[in-house]
GUMAR-211776 format. One line per 8 residues: their letters; for each residue y, x, z of C-alpha. Coordinates in pm, 1 decimal. Each point is the difference from the previous one (the first is absolute). Example, Ala and Ser with C-alpha at 12.3 -4.5 7.8 and 13.67 -1.06 7.14 Angstrom:
# GUMAR-211776
AS> -450.0,1230.0,780.0 ~ 344.0,137.0,-66.0
# end
This chain:
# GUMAR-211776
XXXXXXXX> 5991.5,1974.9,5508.6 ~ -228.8,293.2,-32.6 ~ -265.2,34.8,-321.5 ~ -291.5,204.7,-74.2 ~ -240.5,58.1,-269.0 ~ -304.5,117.8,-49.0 ~ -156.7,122.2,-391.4 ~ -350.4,-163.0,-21.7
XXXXXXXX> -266.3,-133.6,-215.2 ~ -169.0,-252.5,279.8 ~ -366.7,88.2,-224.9 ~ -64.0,-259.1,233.7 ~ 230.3,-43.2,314.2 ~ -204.0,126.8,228.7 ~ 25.6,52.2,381.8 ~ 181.8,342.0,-22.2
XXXXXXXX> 212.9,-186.5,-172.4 ~ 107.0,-227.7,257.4 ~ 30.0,273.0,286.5 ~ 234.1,172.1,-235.8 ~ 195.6,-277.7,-27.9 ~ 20.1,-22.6,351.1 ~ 79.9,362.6,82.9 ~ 290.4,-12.3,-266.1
XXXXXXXX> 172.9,-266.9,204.1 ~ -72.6,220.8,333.5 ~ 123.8,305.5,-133.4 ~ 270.8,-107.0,-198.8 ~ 140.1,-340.6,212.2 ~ 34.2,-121.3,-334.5 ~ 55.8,-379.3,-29.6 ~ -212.0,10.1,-301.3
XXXXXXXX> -250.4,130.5,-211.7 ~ -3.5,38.4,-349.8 ~ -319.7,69.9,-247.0 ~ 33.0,167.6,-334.8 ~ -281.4,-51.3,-140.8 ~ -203.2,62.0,-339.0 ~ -94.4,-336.8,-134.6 ~ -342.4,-74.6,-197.7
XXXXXXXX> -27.2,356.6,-110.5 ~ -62.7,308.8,262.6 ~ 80.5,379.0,-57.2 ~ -348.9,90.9,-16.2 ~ 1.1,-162.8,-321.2 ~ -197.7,-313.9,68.7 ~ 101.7,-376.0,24.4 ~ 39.1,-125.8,342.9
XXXXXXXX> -309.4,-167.7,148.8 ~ 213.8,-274.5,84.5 ~ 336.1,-160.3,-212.7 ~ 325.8,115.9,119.3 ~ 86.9,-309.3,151.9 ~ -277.9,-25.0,206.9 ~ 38.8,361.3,118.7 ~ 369.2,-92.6,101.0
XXXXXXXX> -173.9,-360.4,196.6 ~ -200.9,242.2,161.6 ~ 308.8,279.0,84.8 ~ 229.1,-291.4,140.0 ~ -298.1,-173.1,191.1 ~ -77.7,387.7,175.9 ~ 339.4,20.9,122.9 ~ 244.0,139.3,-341.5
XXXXXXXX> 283.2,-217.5,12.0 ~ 84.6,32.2,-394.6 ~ -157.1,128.9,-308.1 ~ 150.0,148.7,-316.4 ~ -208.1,138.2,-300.1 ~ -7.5,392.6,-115.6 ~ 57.3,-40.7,-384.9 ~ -352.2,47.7,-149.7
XXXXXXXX> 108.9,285.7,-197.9 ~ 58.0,191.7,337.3 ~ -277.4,-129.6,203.3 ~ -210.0,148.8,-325.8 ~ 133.6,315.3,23.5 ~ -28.0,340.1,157.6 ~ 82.4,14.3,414.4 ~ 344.2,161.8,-93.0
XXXXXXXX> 49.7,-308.8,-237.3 ~ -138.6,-233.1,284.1 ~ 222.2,157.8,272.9 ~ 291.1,6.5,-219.3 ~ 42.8,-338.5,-103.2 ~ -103.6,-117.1,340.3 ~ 254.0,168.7,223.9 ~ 276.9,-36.4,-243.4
XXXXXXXX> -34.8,-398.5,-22.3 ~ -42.6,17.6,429.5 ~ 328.4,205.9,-46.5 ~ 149.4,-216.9,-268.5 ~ -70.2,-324.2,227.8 ~ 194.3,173.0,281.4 ~ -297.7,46.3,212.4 ~ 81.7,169.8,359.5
XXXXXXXX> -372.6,153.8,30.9 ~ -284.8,116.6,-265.9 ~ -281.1,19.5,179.0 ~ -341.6,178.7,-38.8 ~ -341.3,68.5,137.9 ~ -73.6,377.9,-23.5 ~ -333.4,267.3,127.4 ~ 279.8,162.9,176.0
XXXXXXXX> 286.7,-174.2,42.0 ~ 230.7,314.8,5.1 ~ 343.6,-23.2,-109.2 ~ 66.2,349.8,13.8 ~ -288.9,108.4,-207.2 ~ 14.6,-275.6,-289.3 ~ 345.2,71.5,-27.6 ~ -21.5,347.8,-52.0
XXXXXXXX> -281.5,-77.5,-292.9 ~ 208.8,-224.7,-155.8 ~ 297.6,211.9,7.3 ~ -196.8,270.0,-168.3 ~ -111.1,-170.1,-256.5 ~ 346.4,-174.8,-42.5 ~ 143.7,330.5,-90.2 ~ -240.0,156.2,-213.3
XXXXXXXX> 66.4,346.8,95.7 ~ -113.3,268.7,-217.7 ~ -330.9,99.0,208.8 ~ -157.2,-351.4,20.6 ~ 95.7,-87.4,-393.0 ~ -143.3,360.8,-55.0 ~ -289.5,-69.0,211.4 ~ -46.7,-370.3,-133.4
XXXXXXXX> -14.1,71.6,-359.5 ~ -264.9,304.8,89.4 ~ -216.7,-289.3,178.2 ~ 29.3,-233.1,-352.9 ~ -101.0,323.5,-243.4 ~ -298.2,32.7,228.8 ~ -129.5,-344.4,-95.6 ~ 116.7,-168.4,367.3
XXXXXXXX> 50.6,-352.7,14.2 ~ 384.6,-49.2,22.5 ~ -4.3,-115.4,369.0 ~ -245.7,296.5,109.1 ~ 206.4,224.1,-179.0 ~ 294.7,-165.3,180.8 ~ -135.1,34.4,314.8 ~ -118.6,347.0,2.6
XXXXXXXX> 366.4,150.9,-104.0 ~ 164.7,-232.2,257.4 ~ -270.6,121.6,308.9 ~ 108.0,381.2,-115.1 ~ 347.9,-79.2,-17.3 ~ 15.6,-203.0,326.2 ~ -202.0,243.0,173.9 ~ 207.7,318.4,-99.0
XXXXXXXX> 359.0,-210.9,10.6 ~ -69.2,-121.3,392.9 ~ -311.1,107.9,164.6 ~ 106.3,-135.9,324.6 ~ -50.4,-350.0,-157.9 ~ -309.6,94.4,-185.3 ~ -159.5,320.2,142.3 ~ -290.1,13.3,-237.0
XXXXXXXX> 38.1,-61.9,-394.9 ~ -372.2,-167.8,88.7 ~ 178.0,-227.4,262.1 ~ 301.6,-108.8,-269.1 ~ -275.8,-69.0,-295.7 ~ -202.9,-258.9,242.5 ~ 351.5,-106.3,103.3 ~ 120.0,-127.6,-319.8
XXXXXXXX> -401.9,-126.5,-165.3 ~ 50.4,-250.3,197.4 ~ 25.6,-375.0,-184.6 ~ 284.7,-158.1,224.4 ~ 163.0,377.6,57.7 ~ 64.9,-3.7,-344.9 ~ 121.9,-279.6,-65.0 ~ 250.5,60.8,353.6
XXXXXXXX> 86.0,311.0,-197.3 ~ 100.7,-207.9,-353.5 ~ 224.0,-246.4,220.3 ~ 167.7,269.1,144.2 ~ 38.1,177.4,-294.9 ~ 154.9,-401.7,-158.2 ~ 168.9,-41.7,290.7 ~ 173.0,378.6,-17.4
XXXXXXXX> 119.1,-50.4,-354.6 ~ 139.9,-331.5,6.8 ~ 236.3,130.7,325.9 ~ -134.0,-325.3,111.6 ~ 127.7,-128.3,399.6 ~ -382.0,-138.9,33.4 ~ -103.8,180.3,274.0 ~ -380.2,108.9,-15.1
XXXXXXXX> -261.6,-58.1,299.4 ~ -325.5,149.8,-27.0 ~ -260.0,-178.0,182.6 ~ -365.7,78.5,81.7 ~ -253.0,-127.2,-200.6 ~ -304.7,-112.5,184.0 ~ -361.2,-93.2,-54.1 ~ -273.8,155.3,-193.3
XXXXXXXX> 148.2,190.7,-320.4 ~ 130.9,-118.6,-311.0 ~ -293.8,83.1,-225.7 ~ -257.3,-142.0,267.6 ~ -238.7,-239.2,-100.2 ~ -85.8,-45.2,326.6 ~ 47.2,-362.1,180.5 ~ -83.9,92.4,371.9
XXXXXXXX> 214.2,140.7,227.9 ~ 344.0,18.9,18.7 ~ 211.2,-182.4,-248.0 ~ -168.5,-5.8,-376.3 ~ 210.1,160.0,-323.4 ~ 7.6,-274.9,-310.7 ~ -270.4,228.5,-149.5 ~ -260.6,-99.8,259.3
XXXXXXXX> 118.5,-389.4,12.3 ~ 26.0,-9.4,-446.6 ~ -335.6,209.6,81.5 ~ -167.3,-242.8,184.4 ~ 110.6,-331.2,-183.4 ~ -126.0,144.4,-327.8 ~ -281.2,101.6,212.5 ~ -57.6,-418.9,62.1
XXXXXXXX> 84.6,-94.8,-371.1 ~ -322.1,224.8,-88.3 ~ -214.6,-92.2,258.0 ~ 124.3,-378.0,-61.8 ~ 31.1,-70.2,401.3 ~ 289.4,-145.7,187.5 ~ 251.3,244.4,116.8 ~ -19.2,-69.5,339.3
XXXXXXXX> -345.3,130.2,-53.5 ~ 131.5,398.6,-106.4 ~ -16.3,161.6,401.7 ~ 381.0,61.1,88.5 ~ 157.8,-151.5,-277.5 ~ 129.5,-310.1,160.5 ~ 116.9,217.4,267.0 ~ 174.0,255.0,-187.7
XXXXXXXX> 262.9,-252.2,-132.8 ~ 203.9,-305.0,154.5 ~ -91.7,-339.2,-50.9 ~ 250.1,-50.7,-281.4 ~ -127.7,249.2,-234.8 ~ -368.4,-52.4,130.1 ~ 74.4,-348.4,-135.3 ~ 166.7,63.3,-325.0
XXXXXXXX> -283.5,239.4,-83.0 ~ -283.0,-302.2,80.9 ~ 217.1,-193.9,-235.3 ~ 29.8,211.0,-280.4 ~ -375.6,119.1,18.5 ~ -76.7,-364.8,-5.7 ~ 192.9,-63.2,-301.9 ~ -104.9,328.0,-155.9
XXXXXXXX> 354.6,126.9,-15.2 ~ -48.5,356.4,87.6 ~ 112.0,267.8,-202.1 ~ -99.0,358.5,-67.5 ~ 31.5,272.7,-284.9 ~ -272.8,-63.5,-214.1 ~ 119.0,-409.2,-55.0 ~ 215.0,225.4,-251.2
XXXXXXXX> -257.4,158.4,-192.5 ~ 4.5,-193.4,-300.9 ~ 374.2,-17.6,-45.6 ~ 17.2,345.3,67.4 ~ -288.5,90.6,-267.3 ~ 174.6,-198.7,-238.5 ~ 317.1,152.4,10.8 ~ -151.2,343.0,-60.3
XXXXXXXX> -162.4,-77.3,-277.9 ~ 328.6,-20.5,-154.3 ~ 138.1,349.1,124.1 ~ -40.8,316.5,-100.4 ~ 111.8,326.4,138.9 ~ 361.3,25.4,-125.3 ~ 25.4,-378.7,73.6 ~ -58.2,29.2,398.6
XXXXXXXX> 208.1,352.7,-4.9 ~ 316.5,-220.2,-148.5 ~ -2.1,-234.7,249.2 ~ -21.8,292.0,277.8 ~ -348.1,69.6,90.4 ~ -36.0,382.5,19.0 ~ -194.9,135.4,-279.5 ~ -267.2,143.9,161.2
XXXXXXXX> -51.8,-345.7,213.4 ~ -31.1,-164.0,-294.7 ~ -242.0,203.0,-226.6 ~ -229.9,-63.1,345.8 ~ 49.7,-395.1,-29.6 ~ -53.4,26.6,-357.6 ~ -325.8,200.4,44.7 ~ -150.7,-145.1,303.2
XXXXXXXX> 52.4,-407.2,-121.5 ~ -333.3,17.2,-211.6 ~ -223.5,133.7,316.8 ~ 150.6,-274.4,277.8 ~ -34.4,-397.4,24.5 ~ 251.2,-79.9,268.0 ~ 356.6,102.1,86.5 ~ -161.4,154.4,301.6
XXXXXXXX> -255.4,200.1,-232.9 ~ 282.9,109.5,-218.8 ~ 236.5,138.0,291.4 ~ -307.7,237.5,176.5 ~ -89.8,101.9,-345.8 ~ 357.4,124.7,-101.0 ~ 82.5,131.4,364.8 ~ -30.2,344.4,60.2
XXXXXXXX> 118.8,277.3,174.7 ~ 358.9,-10.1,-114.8 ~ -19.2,-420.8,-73.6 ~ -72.5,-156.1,326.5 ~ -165.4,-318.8,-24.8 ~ 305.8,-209.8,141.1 ~ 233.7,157.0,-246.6 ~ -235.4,-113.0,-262.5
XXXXXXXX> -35.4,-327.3,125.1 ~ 372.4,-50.7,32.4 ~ 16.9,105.6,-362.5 ~ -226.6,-233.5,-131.9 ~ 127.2,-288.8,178.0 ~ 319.8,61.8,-140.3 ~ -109.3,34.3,-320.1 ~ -127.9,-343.7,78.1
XXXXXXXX> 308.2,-138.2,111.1 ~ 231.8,181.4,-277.2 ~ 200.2,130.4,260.9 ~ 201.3,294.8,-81.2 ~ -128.8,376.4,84.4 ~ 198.2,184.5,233.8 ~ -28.9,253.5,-265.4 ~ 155.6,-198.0,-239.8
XXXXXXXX> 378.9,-24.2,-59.9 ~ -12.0,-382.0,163.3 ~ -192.7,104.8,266.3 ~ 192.5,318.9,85.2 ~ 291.5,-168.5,-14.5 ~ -79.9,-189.2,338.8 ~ -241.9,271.5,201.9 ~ 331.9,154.5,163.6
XXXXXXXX> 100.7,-128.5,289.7 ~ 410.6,54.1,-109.8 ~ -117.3,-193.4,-299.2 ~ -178.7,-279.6,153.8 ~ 287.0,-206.0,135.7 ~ 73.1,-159.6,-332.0 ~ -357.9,-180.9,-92.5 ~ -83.4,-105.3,358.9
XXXXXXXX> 24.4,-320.5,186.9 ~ -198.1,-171.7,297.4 ~ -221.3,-257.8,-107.4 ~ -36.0,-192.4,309.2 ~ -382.0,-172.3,10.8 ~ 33.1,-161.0,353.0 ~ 159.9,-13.1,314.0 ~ -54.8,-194.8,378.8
XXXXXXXX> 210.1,-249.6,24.8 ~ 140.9,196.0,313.6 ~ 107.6,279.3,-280.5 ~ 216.1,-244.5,-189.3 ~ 353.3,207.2,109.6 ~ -172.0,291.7,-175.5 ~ 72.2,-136.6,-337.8 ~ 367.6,-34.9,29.9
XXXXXXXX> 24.5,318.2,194.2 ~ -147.7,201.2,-287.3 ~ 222.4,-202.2,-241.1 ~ 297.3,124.6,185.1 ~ -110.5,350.5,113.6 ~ -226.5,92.0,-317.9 ~ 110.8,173.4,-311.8 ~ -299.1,-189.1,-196.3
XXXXXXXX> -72.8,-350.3,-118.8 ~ -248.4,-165.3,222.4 ~ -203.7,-216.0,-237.3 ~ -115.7,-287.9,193.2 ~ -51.2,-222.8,-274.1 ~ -89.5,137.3,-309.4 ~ 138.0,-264.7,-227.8 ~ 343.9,-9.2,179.6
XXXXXXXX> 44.8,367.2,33.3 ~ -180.5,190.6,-307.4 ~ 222.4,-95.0,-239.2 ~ 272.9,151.6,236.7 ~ -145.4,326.7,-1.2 ~ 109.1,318.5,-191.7 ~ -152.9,150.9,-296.6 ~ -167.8,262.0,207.5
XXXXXXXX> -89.2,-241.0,268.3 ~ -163.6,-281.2,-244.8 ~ -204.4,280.5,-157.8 ~ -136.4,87.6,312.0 ~ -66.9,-371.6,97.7 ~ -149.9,-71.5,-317.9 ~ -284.6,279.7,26.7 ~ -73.3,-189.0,350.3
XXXXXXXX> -35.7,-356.9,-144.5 ~ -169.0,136.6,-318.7 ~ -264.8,198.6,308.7 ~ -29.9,-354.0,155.1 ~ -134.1,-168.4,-276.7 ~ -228.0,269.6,-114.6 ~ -144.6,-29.0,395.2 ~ -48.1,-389.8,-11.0
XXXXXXXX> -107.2,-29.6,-368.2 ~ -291.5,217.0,144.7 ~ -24.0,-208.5,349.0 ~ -35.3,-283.6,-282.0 ~ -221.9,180.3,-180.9 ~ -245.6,70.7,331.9 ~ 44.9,-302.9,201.5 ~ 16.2,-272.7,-310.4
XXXXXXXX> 302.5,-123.2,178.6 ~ 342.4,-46.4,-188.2 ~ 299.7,257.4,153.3 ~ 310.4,-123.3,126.3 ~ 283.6,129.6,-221.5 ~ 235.2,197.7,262.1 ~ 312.9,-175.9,-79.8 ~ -140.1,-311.5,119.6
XXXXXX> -98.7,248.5,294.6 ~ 199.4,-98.8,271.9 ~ 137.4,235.1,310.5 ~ -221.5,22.2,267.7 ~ 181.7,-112.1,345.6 ~ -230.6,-11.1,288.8
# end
């Protein structure tokens, strides 16, 4: 039996989605293919626009044959923290394949990148730290020391320090680069496949031609919610996604379940209220982060307000965002001694598991395969297996649940419907 994975967010399943599940299974003859995927919250720092269970319906529908959770404090976190804890659970599971869409699917070139950065040399930590004095956001900063370094280490690969910085801006080549880099330090057997990415870009808002990112599709449904028309009435919308998620999204328009930052707002105002300075520095927020939040809360209304007001030229708005949604969530900062404890890949192995959401019922052998072959608990049910669970591994769990009910106390809040409590949440099998 051959496995593969692929480290997503399905901000809806859309149809790129479902020709990369396809191409995994042609370039890989695997048997099977595995989704790790972040569950109602996304790395952008947002809530999902749909639940996590009806993003993993939607997955298993488009042709993912089973679907376990990133842990919420990783799918919140930076790409390295994203692309750590994703390739070492595929690892930990004992997948054959991690798989994943890249600008330029070159395994030559995103290896060399993330063996650079891997060992830190002398010139690109020289060269990085010059970018951060300079004011540079962390990943421009990044990037410009790794294009000089690549460039001068192998021009063959990259002829043109120009040519290695639009190499590694891209989204899905940097995330390629954080997998390897996971991959690399675990000494993991996973073997990586780079695949191309198609359709219009990730940023795009655009929903002609080609196959639409999530931007344009989330673009275009808020677009209806506005506008208070029918989706199928958004040009390209309906055609941008398959009929699962096309459905799902009807449904949870209808029943005014959609989610988006600024549903936060007032818990997050009201939590700040009760900080100050040296408060949001001892729980890891860096200092100068959050004098801004502190200073910019009185001028903005919305969560949304708040991040473009604090953002700036080293603060990029997603790293905000991400910081305020944790803040939210009381998860731990990855600055913090909790939350540094589990950013290493080497470290990681001891607070993950693979919380399975759903599977087709063809996938069924998967579950004792991973048993057998993993080195984690699969948590299938999460009254049966919690309790089973280590320290490390409950803690982890228990920022997920905690997540979950902060997500459906505000789909309650929104929809006037009561939430289902997720241990009565049973596994999808389809």
């Amino acid at each position: 039996m051959k496995t593969a994975a692929v480290i997503t967010e399905y901000n809806p399943f859309h149809n790129g989605h479902m020709l990369q599940a396809r191409l995994v299974k042609e370039k890989t003859g695997a048997d099977y293919v595995v989704a790790i995927m972040s569950g109602d919250f996304v790395q952008r720092g947002a809530p999902a626009i749909l639940d996590k269970y009806d993003k993993a319906a939607c997955a298993l529908s488009g042709g993912i044959d089973l679907v376990v959770e990133l842990p919420v404090s990783f799918a919140l976190g930076s790409a390295d923290a994203f692309a750590s804890a994703g390739a070492a659970i595929a690892s930990a599971m004992g997948i054959d394949y991690l798989c994943f869409g890249c600008e330029e699917p070159d395994l030559g070139k995103l290896s060399a990148a993330a063996a650079v950065q891997e060992e830190e040399g002398n010139e690109f930590k020289a060269l990085l730290k010059e970018g951060l004095k300079a004011g540079l956001p962390f990943a421009a900063a990044n990037g410009a020391a790794l294009s000089h370094v690549l460039h001068e280490k192998d021009p063959s690969l990259f002829p043109s320090e120009e040519g290695a910085a639009e190499f590694i801006k891209q989204p899905n080549n940097i995330l390629g680069i954080a997998y390897l880099r996971s991959l690399q330090a675990l000494h993991s057997s996973t073997v990586p496949v780079a695949l191309p990415r198609t359709g219009n870009a990730y940023h795009s808002l655009s929903l002609e031609g080609g196959n639409p990112s999530a931007s344009a599709v989330r673009a275009g449904v808020w677009e209806a919610v506005s506008r208070g028309t029918a989706l199928s009435e958004i040009p390209g919308l309906k055609e941008a996604v398959p009929a699962a998620t096309f459905k799902a999204l009807e449904k949870a328009m209808e029943e005014k379940r959609l989610q988006q930052a600024d549903d936060y707002s007032s818990i997050l105002f009201y939590l700040l209220e009760k900080e100050t300075p040296e408060s949001l520095q001892a729980k890891g927020i860096r200092k100068d982060l959050a004098a801004r939040i502190l200073s910019c809360r009185g001028e903005a209304a919305s969560f949304s307000q708040l991040a473009g007001l604090v953002k700036n030229r080293s603060l990029t708005y997603a790293s905000v965002s991400r910081t305020l949604m944790r803040l939210i969530l009381e998860l731990p900062f990855m600055g913090s001694p909790e939350g540094k404890k589990h950013s290493l890949p080497e470290d990681l192995k001891s607070s993950l598991y693979a919380h399975v959401l759903g599977l087709r019922k063809e996938a069924r052998p998967l579950l004792s395969w991973f048993s057998k072959r993993g080195s984690i608990p699969l948590v299938t049910s999460l009254a049966g297996d919690v309790p089973r669970l280590s320290e490390n591994q409950h803690t982890q769990i228990s920022h997920g649940l905690s997540a979950t009910r902060i997500y459906r106390d505000i789909e309650k809040a929104i929809s006037g419907s009561p939430a289902i409590d997720e241990y009565r949440q049973k596994l999808l099998i389809m």
